[in-house]
C-alpha positions as CSV (number, residue, x, y, z in Angstrom):
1,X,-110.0,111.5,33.7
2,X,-113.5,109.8,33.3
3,X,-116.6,109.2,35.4
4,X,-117.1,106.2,36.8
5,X,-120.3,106.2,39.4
6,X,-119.9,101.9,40.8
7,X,-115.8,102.7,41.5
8,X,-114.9,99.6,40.8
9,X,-111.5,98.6,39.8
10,X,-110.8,95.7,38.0
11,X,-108.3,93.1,39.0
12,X,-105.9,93.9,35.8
13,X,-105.9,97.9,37.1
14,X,-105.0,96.7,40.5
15,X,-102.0,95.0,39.7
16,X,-100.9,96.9,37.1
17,X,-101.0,99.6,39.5
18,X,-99.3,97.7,42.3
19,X,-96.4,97.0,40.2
20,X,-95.6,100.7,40.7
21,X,-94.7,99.9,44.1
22,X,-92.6,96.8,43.0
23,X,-90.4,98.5,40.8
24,X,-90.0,102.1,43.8
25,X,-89.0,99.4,46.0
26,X,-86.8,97.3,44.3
27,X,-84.7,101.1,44.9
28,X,-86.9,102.1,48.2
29,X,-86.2,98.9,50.0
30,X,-82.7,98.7,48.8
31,X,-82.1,102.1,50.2
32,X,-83.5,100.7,53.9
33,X,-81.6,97.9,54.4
34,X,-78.3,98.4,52.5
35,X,-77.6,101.9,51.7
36,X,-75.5,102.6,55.2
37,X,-73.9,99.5,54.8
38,X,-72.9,100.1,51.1
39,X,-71.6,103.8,52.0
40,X,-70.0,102.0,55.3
41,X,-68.7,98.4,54.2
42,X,-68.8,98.4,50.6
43,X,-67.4,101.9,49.4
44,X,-65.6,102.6,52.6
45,X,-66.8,106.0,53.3
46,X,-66.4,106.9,57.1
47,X,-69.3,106.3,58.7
48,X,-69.9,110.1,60.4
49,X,-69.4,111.6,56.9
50,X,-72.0,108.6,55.4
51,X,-74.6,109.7,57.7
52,X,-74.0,113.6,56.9
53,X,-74.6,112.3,52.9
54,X,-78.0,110.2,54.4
55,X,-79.4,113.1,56.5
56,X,-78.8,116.1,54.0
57,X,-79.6,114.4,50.7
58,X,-82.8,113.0,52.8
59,X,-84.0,116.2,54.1
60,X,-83.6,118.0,51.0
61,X,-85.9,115.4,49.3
62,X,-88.5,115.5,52.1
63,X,-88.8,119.0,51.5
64,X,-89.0,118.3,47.8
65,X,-92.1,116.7,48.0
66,X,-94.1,119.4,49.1
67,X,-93.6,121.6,46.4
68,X,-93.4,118.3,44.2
69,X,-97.2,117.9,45.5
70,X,-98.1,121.2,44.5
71,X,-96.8,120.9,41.0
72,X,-98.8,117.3,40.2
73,X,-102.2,119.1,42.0
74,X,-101.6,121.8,39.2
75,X,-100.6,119.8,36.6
76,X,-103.1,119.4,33.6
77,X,-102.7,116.5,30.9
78,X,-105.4,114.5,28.8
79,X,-103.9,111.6,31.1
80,X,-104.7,112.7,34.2
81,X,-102.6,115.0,36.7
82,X,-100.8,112.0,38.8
83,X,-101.0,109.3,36.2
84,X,-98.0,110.7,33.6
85,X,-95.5,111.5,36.1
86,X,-95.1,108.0,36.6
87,X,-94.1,107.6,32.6
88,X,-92.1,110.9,32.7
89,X,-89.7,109.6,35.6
90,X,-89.7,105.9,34.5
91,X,-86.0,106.2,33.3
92,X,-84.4,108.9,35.0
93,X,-85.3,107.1,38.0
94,X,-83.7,103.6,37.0
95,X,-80.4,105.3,35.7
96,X,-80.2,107.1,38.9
97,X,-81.0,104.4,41.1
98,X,-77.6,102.7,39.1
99,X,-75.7,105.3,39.7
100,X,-76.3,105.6,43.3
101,X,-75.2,102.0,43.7
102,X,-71.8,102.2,41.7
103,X,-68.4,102.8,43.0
104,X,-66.5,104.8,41.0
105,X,-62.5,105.1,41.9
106,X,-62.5,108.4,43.6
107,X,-60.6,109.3,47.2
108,X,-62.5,109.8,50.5
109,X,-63.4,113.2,49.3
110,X,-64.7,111.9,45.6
111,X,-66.5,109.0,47.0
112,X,-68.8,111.4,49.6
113,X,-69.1,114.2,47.1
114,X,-70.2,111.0,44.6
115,X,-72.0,109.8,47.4
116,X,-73.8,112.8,48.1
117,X,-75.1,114.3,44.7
118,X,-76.2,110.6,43.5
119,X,-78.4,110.5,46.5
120,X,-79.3,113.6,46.1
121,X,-80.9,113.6,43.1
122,X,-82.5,109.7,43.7
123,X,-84.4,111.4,46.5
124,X,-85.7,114.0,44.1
125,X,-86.5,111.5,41.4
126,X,-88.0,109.1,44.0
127,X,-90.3,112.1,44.8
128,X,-91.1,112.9,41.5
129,X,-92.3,109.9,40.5
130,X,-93.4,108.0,43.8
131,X,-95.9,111.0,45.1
132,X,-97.8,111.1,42.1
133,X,-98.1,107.1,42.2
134,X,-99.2,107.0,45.6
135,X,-101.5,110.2,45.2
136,X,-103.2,108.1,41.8
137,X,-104.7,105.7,44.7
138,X,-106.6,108.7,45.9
139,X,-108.6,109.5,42.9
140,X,-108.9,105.6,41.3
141,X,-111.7,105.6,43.7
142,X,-113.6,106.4,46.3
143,X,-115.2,103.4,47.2
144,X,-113.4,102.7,50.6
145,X,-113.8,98.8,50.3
146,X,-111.7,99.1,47.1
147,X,-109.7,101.3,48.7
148,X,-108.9,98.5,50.5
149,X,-108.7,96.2,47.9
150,X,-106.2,98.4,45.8
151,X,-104.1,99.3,49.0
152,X,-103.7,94.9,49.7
153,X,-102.8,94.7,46.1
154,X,-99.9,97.4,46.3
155,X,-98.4,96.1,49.0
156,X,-98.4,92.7,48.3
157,X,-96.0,93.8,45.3
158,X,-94.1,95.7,47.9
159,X,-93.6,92.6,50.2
160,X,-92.2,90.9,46.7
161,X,-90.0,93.4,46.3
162,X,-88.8,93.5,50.3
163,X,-88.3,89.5,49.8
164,X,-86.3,90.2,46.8
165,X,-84.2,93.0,48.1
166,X,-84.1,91.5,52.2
167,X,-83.4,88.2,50.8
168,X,-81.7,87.5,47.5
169,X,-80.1,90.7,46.9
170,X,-76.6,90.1,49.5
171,X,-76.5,86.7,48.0
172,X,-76.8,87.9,44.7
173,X,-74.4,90.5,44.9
174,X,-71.6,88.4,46.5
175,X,-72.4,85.4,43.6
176,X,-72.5,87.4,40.7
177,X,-69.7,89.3,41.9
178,X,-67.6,86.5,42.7
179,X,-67.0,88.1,46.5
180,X,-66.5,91.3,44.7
181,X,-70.0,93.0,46.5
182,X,-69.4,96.2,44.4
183,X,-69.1,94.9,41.7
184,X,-71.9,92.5,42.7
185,X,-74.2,95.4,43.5
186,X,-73.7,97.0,40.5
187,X,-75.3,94.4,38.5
188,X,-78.0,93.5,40.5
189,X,-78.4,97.5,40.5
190,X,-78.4,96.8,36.7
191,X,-81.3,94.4,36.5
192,X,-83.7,96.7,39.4
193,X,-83.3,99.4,37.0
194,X,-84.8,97.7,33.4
195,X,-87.5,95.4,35.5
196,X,-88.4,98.8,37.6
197,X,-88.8,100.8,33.9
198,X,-91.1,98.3,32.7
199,X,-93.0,98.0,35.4
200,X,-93.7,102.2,35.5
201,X,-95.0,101.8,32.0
202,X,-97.2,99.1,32.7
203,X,-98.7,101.2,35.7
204,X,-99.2,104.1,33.2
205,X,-100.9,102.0,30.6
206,X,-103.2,100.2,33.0
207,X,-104.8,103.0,35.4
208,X,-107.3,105.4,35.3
209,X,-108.3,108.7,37.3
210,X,-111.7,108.9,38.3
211,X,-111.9,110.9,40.9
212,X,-112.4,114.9,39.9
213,X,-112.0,118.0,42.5
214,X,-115.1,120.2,42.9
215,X,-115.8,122.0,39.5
216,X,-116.1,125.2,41.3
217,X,-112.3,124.7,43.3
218,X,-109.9,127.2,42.8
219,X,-106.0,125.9,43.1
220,X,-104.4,129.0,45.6
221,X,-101.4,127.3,47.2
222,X,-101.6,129.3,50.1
223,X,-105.4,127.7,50.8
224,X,-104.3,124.4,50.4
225,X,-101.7,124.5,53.6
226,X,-104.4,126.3,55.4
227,X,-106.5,123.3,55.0
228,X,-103.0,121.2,55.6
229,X,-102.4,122.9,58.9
230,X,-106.2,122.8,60.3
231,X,-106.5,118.7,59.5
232,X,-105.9,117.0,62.7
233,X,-106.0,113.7,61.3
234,X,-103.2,114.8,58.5
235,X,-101.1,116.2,61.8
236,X,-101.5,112.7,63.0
237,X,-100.6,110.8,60.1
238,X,-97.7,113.1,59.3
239,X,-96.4,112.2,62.7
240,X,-97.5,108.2,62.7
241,X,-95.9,108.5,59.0
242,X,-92.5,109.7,60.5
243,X,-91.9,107.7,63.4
244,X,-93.5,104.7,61.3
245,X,-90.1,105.2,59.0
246,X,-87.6,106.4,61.2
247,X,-88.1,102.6,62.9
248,X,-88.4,100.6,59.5
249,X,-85.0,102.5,58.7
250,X,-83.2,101.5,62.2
251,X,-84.5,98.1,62.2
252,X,-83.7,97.5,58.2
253,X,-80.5,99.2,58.2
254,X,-79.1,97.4,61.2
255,X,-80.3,94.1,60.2
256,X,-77.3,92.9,58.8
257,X,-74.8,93.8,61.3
258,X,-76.8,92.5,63.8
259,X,-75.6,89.0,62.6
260,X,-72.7,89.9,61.3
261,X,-71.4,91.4,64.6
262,X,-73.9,90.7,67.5
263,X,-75.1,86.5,66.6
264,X,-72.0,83.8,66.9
265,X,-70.4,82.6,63.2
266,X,-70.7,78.9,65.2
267,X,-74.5,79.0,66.0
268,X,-75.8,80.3,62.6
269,X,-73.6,77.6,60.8
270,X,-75.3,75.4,62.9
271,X,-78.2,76.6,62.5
272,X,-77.7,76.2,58.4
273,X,-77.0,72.9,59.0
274,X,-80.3,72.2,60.6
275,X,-82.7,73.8,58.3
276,X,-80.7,72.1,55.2
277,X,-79.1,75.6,53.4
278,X,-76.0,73.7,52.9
279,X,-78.0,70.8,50.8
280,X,-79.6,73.8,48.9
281,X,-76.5,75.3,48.2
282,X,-75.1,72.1,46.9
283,X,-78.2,71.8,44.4
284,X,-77.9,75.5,43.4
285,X,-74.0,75.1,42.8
286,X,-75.1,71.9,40.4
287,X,-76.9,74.1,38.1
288,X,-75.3,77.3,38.3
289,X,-71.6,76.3,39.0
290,X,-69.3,76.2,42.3
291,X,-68.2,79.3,42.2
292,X,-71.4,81.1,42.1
293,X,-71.9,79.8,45.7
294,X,-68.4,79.8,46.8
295,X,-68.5,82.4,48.8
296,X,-71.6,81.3,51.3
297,X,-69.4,77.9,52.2
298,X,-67.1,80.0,54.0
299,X,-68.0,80.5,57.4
300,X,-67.9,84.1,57.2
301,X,-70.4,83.7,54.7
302,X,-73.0,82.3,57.6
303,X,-74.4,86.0,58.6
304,X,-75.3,86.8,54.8
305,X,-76.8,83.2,54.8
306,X,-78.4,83.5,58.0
307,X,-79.8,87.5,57.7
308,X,-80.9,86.6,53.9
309,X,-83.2,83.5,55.1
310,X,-84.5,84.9,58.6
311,X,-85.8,87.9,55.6
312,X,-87.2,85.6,53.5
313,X,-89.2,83.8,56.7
314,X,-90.3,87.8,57.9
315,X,-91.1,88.9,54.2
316,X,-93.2,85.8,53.4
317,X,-95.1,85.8,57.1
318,X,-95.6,89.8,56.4
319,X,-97.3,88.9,53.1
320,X,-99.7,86.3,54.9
321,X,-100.4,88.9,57.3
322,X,-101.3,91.8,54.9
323,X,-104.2,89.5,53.6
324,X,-105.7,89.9,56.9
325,X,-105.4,93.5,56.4
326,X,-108.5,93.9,54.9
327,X,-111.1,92.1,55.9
328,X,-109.9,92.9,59.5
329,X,-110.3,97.1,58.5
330,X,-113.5,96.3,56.7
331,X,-115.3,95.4,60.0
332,X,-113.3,97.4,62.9
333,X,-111.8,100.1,61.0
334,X,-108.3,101.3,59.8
335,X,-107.3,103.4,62.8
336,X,-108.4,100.1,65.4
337,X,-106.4,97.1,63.2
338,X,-103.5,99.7,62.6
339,X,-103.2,100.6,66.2
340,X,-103.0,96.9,68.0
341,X,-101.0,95.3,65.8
342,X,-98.4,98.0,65.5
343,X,-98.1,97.6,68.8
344,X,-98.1,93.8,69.5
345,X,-95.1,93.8,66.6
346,X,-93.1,96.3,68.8
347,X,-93.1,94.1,71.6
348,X,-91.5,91.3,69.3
349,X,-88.8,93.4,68.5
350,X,-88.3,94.4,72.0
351,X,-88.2,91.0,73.1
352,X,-85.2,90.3,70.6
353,X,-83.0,92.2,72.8
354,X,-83.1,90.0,75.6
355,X,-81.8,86.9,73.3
356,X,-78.4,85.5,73.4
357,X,-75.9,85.6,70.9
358,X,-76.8,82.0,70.2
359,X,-80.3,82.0,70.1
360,X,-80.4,82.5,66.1
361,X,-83.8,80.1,66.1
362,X,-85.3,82.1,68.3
363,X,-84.2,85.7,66.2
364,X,-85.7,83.7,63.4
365,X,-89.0,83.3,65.4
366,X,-89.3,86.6,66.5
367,X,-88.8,88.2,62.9
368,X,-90.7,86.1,61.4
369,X,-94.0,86.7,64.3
370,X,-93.1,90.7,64.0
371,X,-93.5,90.4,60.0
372,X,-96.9,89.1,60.1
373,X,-98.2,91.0,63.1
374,X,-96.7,94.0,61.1
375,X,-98.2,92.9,57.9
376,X,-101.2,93.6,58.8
377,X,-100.6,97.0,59.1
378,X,-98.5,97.7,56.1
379,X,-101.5,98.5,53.4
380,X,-103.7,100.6,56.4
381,X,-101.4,103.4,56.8
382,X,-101.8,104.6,52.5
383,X,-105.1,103.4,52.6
384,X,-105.7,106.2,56.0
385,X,-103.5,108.8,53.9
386,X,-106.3,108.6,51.1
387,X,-108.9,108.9,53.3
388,X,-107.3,112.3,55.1
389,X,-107.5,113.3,51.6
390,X,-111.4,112.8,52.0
391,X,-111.8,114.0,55.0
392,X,-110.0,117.4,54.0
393,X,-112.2,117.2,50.9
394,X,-115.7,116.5,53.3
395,X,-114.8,119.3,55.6
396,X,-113.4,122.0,53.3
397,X,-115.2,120.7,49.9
398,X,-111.6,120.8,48.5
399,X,-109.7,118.7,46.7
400,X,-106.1,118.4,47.0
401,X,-105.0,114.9,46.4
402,X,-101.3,115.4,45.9
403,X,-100.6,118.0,48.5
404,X,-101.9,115.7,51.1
405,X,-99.7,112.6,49.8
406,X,-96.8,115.2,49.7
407,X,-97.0,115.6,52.7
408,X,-97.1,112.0,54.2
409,X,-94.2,111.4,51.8
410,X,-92.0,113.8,53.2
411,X,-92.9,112.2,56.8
412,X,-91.8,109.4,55.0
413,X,-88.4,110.8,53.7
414,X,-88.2,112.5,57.2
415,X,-88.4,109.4,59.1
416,X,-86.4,107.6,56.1
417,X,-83.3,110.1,56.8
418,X,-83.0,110.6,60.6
419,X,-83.6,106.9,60.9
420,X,-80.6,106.2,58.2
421,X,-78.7,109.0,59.7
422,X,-79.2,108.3,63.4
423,X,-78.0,104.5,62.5
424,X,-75.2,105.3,61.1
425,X,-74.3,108.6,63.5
426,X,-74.7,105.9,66.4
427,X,-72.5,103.6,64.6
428,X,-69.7,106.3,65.4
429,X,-70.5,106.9,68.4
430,X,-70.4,103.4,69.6
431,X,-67.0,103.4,68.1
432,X,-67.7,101.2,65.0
433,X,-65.2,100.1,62.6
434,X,-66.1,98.3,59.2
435,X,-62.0,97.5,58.9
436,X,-62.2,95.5,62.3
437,X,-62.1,91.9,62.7
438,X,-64.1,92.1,65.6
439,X,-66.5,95.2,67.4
440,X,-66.1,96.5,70.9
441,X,-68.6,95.5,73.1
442,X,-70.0,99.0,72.9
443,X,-70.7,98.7,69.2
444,X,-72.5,95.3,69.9
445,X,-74.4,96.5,72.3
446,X,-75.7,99.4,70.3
447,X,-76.2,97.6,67.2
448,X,-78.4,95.1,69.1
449,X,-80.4,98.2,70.5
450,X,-81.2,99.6,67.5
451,X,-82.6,96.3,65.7
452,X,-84.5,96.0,69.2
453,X,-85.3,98.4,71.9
454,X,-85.0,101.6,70.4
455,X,-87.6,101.2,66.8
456,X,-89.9,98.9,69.3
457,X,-90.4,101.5,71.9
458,X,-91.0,104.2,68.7
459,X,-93.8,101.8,67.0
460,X,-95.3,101.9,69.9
461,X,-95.4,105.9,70.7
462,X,-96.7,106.0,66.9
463,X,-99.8,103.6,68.3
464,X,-100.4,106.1,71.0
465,X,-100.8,108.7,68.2
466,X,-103.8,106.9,66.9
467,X,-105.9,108.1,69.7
468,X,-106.2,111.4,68.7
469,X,-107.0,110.4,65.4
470,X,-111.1,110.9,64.2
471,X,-111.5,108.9,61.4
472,X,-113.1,105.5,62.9
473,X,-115.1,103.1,61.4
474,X,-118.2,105.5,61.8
475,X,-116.4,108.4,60.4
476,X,-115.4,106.4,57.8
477,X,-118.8,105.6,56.5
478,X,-120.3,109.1,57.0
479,X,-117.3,110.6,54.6
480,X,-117.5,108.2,51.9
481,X,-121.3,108.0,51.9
482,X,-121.8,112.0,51.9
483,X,-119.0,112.6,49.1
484,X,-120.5,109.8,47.1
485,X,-124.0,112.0,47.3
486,X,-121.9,115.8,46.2
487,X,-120.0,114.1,43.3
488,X,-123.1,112.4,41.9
């Protein structure tokens, strides 16, 4: 680690560090939106026993992290301590992240017990390598302008990799498949894993740690959760993190059957027509082929279609929006921006329950108003995490970085798994069958709830959150400005 008294971050160390989060969520957002419906659709696992896999496997990783945050606080390299964990898990995590999305020939027993220990150990590996990469934006500076900075440049790579995954992967699967979607999947798996490798190294190379604990700290893991446990604002983050994920796992995960099931075949091939995918498909098949594209000119091919482009319209509007992330922090604060607009995008999602089952123009308004009311907030909540770890370091003048991350991260995995597993237990419950030509009413109904009502009403519980939470613009200013005098 080095000194560095302006912390200022070039623009080549803040992309090379947001790839990080490209190549996580090329696997991360892949998990959101498709892993129940790969267990469910793709390698037929009952749904009951797929959300037993999703809650177990995600539990177990959530817990992971906290001793996985304790082990990168303690770990001592000429590197850094955060910095080569993201080299030593480059690989293991791509060839897991494969594995996970493969479909070996195996009977309802093989496939969960497959099922389970592949997800199993991408949730450790995930925490392995994605805890130190998000606690390196902790100690790359402390300047909370940059903070800013590097926490826009993240997740713009993020919303890349949530267009890729939201919008091209289905397509891809089913074209390079040739309707085979496992098959499909496993390829597309294929290329994630090599891009995602390289883009790991290329964080490693091009980051630095500048940021030191107190010469005089001592590393007692029993003191750091007594600082944990007596930091309000980490309560409230912890909390925000998990409701935060428990909705962006509903939502994601339900997307597609929300068109596949709940919006009419007629009025998204209609509304196809309109916005010209069929002339686009024509062009496409002129280069690549017919049967590369074969499978989207069937009308039960419209809900991919349909699903995959209303994605691409929220992914691209949540990218406009995270721009305004940070000037918009920079003058009223973190906590303020985070809190409004997290709760103006609930009340579009809440408003999408009320729609018909023909009003796919109107779903594609909605999403695409939510993504860039939501963009906004996307970089503020990591950016907030850092500065906990601040605040914990102003108040107690002690440094633990990773243990604070940890922590967040298994809120994330937390809300990650009972989102995932509530999905899919619901599913059950409402009596849904991925072998049926057509869903009861009940299944509908529930599926439409849980793109809707139900991560709406939790987004805005998280908001209410925020009021108990210290760290304002003021506070802000006073944390930054007295650790800036101690480390000089």
């Amino acid at each position: 680690m080095e000194n560095n008294p302006s912390q200022k971050l070039s623009v080549l160390e803040k992309v090379g560090y947001s790839l990080g989060d490209l190549a996580a969520n090329l696997i991360f957002q892949t998990m959101m939106a498709f892993l129940a419906f790969f267990y469910t659709d793709i390698y037929k696992i009952p749904p009951a026993k797929a959300s037993l896999v999703m809650l177990t496997g995600g539990f177990f990783g959530a817990f992971f992290n906290l001793i996985m945050g304790a082990i990168a606080d303690r770990t001592q390299t000429k590197w850094g301590k955060f910095r080569p964990w993201v080299l030593w898990t480059a690989i293991p995590f791509g060839v897991i992240a494969l594995l996970t999305f493969s479909t070996p020939d195996f009977n309802e027993s093989g496939k969960v017990a497959y099922a389970f220990i592949t997800y199993f150990l991408l949730v450790i590996i995930y925490s392995a390598n994605n805890l130190p990469y998000s606690a390196l934006s902790g100690v790359m500076t402390g300047d909370m302008k940059e903070r800013n900075s590097l926490s826009s440049y993240r997740f713009v790579s993020v919303m890349v990799a949530q267009f890729i995954i939201q919008v091209l992967l289905l397509p891809l699967a089913i074209s390079i498949g040739h309707g085979d979607k496992a098959a499909g999947f496993e390829k597309v798996m294929f290329v994630f894993a090599i891009t995602g490798v390289l883009c790991f190294f290329i964080t490693f190379l091009t980051t630095r740690e500048r940021i030191k604990p107190p010469k005089e700290q001592k590393t007692p893991l029993k003191q750091d959760l007594s600082d944990l446990f007596k930091n309000k604002p980490w309560l409230i983050m912890l909390a925000l993190t998990i409701l935060v994920f428990i909705t962006l796992s509903l939502k994601g995960g339900m997307n597609i059957y929300y068109f596949k099931y709940y919006l009419t075949e007629a009025s998204q091939i209609d509304f196809l027509h309109r916005i010209g995918f069929n002339k686009m498909i024509d062009s496409l098949s002129n280069i690549f082929g017919d049967v590369a594209f074969e499978e989207f000119r069937k009308p039960d091919g419209a809900p991919y279609a349909t699903a995959s482009i209303t994605s691409a319209a929220s992914t691209v509007a949540m990218i406009l929006g995270i721009f305004f992330s940070k000037p918009l922090a920079d003058k009223f604060g973190k906590r303020n921006v985070f809190g409004i607009f997290i709760s103006i995008s609930a009340l579009c999602l809440i408003l999408i329950n009320f729609l018909s089952n023909t009003a796919v123009s109107a779903v594609f308004v909605l999403q695409s108003l939510h993504g860039f009311i939501y963009g906004i907030t996307i970089p503020l909540l990591w950016a907030m995490i850092a500065d906990v770890a601040d605040y914990s370091e102003w108040k107690n003048n002690r440094r633990a970085t990773a243990i604070i991350f940890s922590a967040m991260i298994f809120g994330l995995k937390v809300g990650l798994s009972l989102g995932g597993a509530v999905s899919t237990a619901l599913l059950s419950v409402f009596n849904y069958d991925a072998n049926a030509a057509q869903q009861t009413s009940t299944a509908v109904n529930g599926i439409k709830l849980l793109i809707s009502v139900i991560p709406g009403l939790i987004f805005i519980a998280g908001a209410g959150l925020l009021f108990g939470y210290a760290i304002d613009k003021k506070m802000e200013i006073t944390v930054e400005n007295d650790l800036k005098a101690r480390r000089a």
